[in-house]
TORMI-724387 format. One record per residue (C-alpha): residue number from 0; residue in three letters; x, y, z. Coordinates in pm, 1 decimal. Example, Ala and Ser with C-alpha at 12.3 -4.5 7.8 and 13.67 -1.06 7.14 Angstrom:
residues 2
ATOM  seq  type        xx        yy        zz
ATOM    0   ALA    1230.0    -450.0     780.0
ATOM    1   SER    1367.0    -106.0     714.0
end
This chain:
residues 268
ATOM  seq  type        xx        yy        zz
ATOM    0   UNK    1693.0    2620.0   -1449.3
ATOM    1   UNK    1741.5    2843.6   -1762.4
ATOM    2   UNK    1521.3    3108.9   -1887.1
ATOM    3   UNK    1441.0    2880.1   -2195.8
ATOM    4   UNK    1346.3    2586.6   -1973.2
ATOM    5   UNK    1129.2    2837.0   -1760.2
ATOM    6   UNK     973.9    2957.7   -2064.5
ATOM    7   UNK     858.1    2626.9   -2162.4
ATOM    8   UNK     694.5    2532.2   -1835.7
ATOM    9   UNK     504.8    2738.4   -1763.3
ATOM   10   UNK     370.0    2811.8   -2155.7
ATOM   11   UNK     323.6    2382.2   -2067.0
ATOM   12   UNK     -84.0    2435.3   -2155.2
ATOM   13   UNK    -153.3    2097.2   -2124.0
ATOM   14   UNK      28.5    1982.4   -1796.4
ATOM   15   UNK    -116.4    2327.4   -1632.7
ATOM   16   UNK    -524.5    2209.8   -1813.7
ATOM   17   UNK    -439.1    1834.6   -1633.7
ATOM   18   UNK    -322.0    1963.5   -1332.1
ATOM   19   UNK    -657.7    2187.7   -1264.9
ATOM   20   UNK    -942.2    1952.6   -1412.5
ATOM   21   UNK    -755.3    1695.3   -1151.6
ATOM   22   UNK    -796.6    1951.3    -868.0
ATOM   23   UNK   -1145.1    2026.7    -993.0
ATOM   24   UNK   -1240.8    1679.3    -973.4
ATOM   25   UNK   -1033.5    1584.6    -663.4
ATOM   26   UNK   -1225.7    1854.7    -489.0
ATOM   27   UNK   -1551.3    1791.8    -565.5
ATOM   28   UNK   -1515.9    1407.2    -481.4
ATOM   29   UNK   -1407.6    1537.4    -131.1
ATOM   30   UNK   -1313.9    1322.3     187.5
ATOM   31   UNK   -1494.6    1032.4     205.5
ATOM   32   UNK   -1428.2     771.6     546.9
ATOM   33   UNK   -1539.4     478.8     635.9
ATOM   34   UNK   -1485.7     287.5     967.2
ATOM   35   UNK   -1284.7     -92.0     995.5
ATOM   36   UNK   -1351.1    -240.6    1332.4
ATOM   37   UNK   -1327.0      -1.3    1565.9
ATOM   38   UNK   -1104.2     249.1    1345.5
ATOM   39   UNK   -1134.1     488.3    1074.9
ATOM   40   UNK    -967.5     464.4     701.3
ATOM   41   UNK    -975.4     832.7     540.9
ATOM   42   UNK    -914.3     949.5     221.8
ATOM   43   UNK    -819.9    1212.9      88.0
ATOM   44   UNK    -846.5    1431.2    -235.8
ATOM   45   UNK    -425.5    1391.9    -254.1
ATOM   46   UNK    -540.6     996.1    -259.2
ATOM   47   UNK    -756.1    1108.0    -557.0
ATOM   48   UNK    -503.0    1326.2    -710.0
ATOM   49   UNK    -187.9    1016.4    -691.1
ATOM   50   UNK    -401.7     774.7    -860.2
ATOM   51   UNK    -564.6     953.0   -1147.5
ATOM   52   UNK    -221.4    1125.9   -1197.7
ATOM   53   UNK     -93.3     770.7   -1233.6
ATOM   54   UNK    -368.1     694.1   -1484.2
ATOM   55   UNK    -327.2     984.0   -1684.2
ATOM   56   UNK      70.2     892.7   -1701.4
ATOM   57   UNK     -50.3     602.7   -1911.4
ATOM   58   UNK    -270.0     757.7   -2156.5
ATOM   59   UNK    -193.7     979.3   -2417.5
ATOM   60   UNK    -249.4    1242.5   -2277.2
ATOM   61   UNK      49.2    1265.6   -2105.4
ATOM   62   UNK     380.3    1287.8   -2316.5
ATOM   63   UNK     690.7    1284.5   -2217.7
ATOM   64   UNK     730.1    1669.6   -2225.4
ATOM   65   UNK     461.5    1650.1   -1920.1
ATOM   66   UNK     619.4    1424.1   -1684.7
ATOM   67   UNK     984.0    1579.1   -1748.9
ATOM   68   UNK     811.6    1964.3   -1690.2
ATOM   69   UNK     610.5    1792.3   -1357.4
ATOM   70   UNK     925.3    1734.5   -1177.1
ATOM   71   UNK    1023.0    2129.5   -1100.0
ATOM   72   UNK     699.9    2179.1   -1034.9
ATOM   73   UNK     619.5    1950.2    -749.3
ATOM   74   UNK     936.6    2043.9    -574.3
ATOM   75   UNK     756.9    2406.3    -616.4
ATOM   76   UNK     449.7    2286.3    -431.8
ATOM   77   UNK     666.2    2123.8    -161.9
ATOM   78   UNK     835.7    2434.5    -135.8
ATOM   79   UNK     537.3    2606.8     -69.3
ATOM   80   UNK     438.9    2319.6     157.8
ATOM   81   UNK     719.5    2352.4     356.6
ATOM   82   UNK     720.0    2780.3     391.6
ATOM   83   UNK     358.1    2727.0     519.2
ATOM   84   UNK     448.1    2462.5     799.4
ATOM   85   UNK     740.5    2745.3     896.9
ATOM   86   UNK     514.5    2987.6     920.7
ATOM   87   UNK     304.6    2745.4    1184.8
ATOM   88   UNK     580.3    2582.6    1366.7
ATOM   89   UNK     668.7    2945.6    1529.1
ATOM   90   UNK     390.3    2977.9    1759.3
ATOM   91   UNK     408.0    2624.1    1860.4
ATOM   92   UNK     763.0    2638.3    1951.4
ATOM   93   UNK     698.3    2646.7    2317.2
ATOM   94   UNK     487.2    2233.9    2278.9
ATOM   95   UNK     782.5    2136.0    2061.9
ATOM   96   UNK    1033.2    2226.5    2312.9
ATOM   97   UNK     813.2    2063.6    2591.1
ATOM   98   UNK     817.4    1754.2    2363.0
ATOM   99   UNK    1180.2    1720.5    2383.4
ATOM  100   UNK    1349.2    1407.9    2394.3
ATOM  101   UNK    1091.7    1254.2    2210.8
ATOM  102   UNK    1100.3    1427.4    1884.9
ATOM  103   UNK    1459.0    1443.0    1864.2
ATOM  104   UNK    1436.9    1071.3    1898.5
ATOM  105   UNK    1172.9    1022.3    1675.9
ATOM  106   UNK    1451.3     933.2    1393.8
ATOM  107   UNK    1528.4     613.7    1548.3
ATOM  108   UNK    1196.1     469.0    1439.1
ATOM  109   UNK    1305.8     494.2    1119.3
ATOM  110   UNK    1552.2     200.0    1178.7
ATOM  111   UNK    1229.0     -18.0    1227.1
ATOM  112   UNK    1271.5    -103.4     844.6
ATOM  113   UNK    1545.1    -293.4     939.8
ATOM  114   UNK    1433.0    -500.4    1213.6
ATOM  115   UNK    1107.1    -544.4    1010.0
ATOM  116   UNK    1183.0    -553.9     600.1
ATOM  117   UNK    1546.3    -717.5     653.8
ATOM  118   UNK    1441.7   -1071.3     749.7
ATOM  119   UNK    1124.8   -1064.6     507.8
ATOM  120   UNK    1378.3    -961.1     240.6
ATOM  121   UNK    1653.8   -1214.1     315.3
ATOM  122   UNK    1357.9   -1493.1     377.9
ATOM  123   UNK    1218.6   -1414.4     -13.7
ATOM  124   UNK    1569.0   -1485.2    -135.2
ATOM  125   UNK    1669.5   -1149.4    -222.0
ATOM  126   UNK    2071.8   -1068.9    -262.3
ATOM  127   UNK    2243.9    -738.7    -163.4
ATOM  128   UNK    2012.2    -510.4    -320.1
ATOM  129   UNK    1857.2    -583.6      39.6
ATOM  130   UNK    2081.4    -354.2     191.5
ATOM  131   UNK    2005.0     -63.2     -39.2
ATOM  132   UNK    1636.0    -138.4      -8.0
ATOM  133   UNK    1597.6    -157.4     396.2
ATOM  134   UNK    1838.6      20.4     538.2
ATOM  135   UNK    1611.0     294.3     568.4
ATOM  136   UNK    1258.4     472.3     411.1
ATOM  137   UNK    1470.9     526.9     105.8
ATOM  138   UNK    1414.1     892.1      30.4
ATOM  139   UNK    1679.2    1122.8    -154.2
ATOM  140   UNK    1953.4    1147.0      82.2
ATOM  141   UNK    1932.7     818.3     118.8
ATOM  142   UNK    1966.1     725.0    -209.2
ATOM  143   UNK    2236.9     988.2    -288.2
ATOM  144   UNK    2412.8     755.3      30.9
ATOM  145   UNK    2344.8     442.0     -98.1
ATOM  146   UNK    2539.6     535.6    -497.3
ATOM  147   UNK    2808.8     700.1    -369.9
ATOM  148   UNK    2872.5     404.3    -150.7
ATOM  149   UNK    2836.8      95.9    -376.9
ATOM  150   UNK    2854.1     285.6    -721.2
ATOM  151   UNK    2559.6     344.6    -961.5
ATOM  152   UNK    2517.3      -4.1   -1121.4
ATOM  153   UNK    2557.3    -192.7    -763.7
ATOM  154   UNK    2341.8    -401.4    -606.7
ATOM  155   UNK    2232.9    -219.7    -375.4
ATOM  156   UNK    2179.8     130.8    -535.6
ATOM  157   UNK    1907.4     -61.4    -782.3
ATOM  158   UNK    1737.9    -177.1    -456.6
ATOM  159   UNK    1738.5     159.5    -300.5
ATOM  160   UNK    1597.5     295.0    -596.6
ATOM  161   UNK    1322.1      24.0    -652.5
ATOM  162   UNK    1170.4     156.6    -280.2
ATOM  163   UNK    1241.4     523.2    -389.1
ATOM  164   UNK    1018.0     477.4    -611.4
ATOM  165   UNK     734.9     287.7    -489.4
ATOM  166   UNK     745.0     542.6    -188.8
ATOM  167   UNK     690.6     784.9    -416.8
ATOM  168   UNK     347.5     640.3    -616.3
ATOM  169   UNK     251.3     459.7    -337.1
ATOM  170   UNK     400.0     627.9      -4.2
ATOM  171   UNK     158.1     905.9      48.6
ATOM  172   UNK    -139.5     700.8      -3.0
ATOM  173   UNK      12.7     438.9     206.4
ATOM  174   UNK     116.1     711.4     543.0
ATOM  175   UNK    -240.9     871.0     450.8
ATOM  176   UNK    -455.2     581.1     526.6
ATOM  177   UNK    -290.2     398.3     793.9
ATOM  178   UNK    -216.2     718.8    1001.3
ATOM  179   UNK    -563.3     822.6    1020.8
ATOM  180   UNK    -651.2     369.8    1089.8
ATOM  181   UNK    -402.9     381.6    1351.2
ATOM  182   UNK    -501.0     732.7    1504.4
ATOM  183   UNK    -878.1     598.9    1607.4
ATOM  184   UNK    -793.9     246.9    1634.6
ATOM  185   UNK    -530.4     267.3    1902.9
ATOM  186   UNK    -509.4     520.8    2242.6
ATOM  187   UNK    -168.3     715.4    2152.7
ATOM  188   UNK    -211.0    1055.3    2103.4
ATOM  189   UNK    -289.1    1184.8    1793.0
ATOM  190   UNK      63.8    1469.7    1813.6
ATOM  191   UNK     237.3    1106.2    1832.1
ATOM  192   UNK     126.0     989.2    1492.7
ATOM  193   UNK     224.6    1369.0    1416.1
ATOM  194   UNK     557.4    1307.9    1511.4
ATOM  195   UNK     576.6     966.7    1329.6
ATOM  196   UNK     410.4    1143.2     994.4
ATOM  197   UNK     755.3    1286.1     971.4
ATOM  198   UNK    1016.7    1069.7     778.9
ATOM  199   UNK    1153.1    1271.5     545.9
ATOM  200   UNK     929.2    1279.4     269.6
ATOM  201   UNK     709.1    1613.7     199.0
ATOM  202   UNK     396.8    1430.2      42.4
ATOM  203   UNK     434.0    1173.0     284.1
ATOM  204   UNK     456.0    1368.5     558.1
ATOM  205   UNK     148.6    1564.9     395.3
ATOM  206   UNK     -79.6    1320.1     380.0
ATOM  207   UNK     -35.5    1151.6     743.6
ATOM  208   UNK     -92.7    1493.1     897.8
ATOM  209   UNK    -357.7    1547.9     695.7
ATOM  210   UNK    -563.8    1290.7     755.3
ATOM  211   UNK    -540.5    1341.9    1101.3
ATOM  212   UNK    -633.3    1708.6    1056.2
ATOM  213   UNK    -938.2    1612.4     905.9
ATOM  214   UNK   -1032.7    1363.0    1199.6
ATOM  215   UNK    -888.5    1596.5    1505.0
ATOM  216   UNK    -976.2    1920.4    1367.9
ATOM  217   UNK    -915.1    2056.8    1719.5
ATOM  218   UNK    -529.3    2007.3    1700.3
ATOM  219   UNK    -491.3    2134.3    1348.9
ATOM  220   UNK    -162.5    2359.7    1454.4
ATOM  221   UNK     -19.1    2106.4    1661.6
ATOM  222   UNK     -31.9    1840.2    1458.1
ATOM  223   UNK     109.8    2040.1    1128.7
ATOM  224   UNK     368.2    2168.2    1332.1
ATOM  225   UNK     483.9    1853.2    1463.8
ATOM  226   UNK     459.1    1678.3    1196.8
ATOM  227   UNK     715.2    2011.8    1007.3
ATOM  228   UNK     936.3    1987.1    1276.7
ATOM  229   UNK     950.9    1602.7    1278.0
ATOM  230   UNK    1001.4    1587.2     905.4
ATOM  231   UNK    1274.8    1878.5     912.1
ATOM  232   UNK    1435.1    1668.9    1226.9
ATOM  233   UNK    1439.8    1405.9     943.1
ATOM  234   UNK    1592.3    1551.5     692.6
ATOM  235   UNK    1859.2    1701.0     901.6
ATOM  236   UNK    1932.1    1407.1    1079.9
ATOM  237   UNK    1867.1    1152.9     889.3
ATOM  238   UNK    2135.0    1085.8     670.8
ATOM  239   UNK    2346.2    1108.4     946.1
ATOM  240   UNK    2164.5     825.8    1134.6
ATOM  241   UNK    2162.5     622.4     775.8
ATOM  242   UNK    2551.5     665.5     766.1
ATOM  243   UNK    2658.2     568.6    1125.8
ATOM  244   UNK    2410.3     377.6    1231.9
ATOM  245   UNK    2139.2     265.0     961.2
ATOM  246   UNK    2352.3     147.6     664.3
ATOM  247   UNK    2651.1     -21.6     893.4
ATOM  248   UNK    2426.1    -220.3    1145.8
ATOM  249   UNK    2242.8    -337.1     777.1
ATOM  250   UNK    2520.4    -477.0     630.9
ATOM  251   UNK    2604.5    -675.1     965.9
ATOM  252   UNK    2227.0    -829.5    1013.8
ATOM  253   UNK    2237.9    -878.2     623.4
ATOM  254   UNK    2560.6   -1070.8     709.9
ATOM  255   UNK    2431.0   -1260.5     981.1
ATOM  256   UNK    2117.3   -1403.4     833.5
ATOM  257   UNK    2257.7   -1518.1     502.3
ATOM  258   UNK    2559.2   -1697.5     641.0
ATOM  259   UNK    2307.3   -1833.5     868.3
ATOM  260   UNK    2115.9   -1949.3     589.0
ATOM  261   UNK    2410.5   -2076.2     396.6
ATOM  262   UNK    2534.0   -2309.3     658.1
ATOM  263   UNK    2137.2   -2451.1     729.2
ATOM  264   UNK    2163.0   -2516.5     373.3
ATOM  265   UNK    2465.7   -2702.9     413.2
ATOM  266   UNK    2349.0   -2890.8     659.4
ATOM  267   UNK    2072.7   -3044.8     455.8
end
C-alpha cells in the first residue's frame, strides 16, 4: 500500500466516525442470551456490529470510498486478532500437545461440506458451480484454488465465490450462534467446539470462541488457544487437504450423482 493510499485512510473521517458510533452502540447493547430447549443461543456485540455494518452499506452514508478503505483495515484487526491468540497459545502449548491427534485431524471435518452440501446441491439442480461451492468452507485459499483451476469465468470459480461471500456477511453470525447452541445443548466438551471454531476464517473463528468464552468463562485460555491453533492448523493445511483430497473426491461424487440422475431420467 502506497503512502498516498495510507494517507487517505486513515484521514477516512467518516469510515473512522461509523466505525466508533457502531462500537459505541454495539457495546452498550451488550450480550444478550436466551435459552432453546435445553440450550443456549448467544449473541454477541460482533452479531451487532455485522448487521448494522450491513445496513449502513446500504444507506448513504456509506460511499464507495468507505467500503474500498474498510478492506485494509479489517485485515488490520485480524492481524491484531491473530498476534493476540499467539501471544496465548504459548502457555497452553503443553494441552495442545496433549491434544494431539485430534487437532491435527480436526481438518478433516472440513470435508463434511461435501458429504452434506453436495447431494442438497446436485438434488436443487445446480450444475458445476457445485464443485466450486462445496468442495470446502470456501475461504481465500480456497478460492485462489478453485480460479487457478477452472479459470476466472468457470463454473465453478462463480460458485466458490457465491459461498465466499455469504461466509463472509453471514459466517460469523452463523459459527457465533450455533457454537454457543451446540456447546450447552450437547455433552462434548466445550475445547471440542474450540477446536471445530477453527476453519480458516479469522471472524469466524472469532465469534465461535467467543461465544463460548462468554458461557465457560472458566476456560477462557484454552478455548482461545485452541481455537488459534485450530484455525492456524487450517490455514496451513488446508489448502493442501482441498487440493489432494477435497477438490478431487468432489469432482468424483459430483460425477457420480449426476450421471446417476441422468440415466433415472432416462429411464422415465
Amino acid at each position: 500500500m502506497d503512502s498516498e493510499m495510507t494517507q487517505g485512510l486513515w484521514k477516512d473521517w467518516r469510515l473512522h466516525a461509523l466505525v466508533l458510533v457502531t462500537v459505541i452502540v454495539t457495546e452498550a447493547i451488550g450480550t444478550y442470551s436466551f435459552s432453546v430447549g435445553p440450550g443456549v443461543i448467544l449473541l454477541l456485540p460482533m452479531l451487532y456490529a455485522l448487521i448494522i455494518g450491513l445496513i449502513l452499506y446500504f444507506t448513504p452514508l456509506v460511499k464507495e470510498k468507505q467500503s474500498k478503505n474498510a478492506e485494509p483495515i479489517i485485515i488490520l484487526g485480524v492481524a491484531l486478532l491473530l498476534a493476540k491468540i499467539g501471544v496465548i497459545i504459548g502457555p497452553s502449548l503443553p494441552q495442545l500437545i496433549e491434544a494431539g491427534p485430534a487437532l491435527l485431524l480436526q481438518e478433516l471435518g472440513n470435508l463434511g461440506t461435501i458429504f452434506l452440501a453436495l447431494p442438497v446441491a446436485v438434488w436443487l439442480g445446480l450444475k458445476r458451480e457445485t464443485i466450486g461451492m462445496t468442495h470446502s468452507v470456501a475461504r481465500e485459499p480456497n478460492v485462489g484454488l478453485v480460479m487457478d483451476k477452472y479459470g476466472m469465468d468457470s463454473a465453478e470459480t462463480r460458485g466458490v465465490l457465491a459461498v465466499y461471500i455469504f461466509g463472509t456477511v453471514f459466517g460469523a453470525v452463523f459459527m457465533g450462534l450455533i457454537s454457543g447452541f451446540l456447546a450447552t445443548l450437547t455433552p462434548i466438551h466445550p475445547l471440542s467446539f474450540a477446536m471445530a471454531s477453527g476453519i480458516g476464517s479469522g471472524s469466524m473463528m472469532a465469534a465461535a470462541s467467543g461465544s463460548l468464552v462468554a458461557i465457560f468463562p472458566e476456560l477462557e485460555t484454552q478455548i482461545i488457544a485452541f481455537a488459534g491453533a485450530s484455525n492456524l492448523l487450517s490455514l496451513s493445511t488446508g489448502l493442501y487437504v482441498s487440493i489432494f483430497i477435497g477438490l478431487p473426491l468432489t469432482e468424483k461424487l459430483y460425477s457420480v450423482m449426476t450421471n446417476r440422475r441422468k440415466n433415472k431420467e432416462a429411464i422415465k
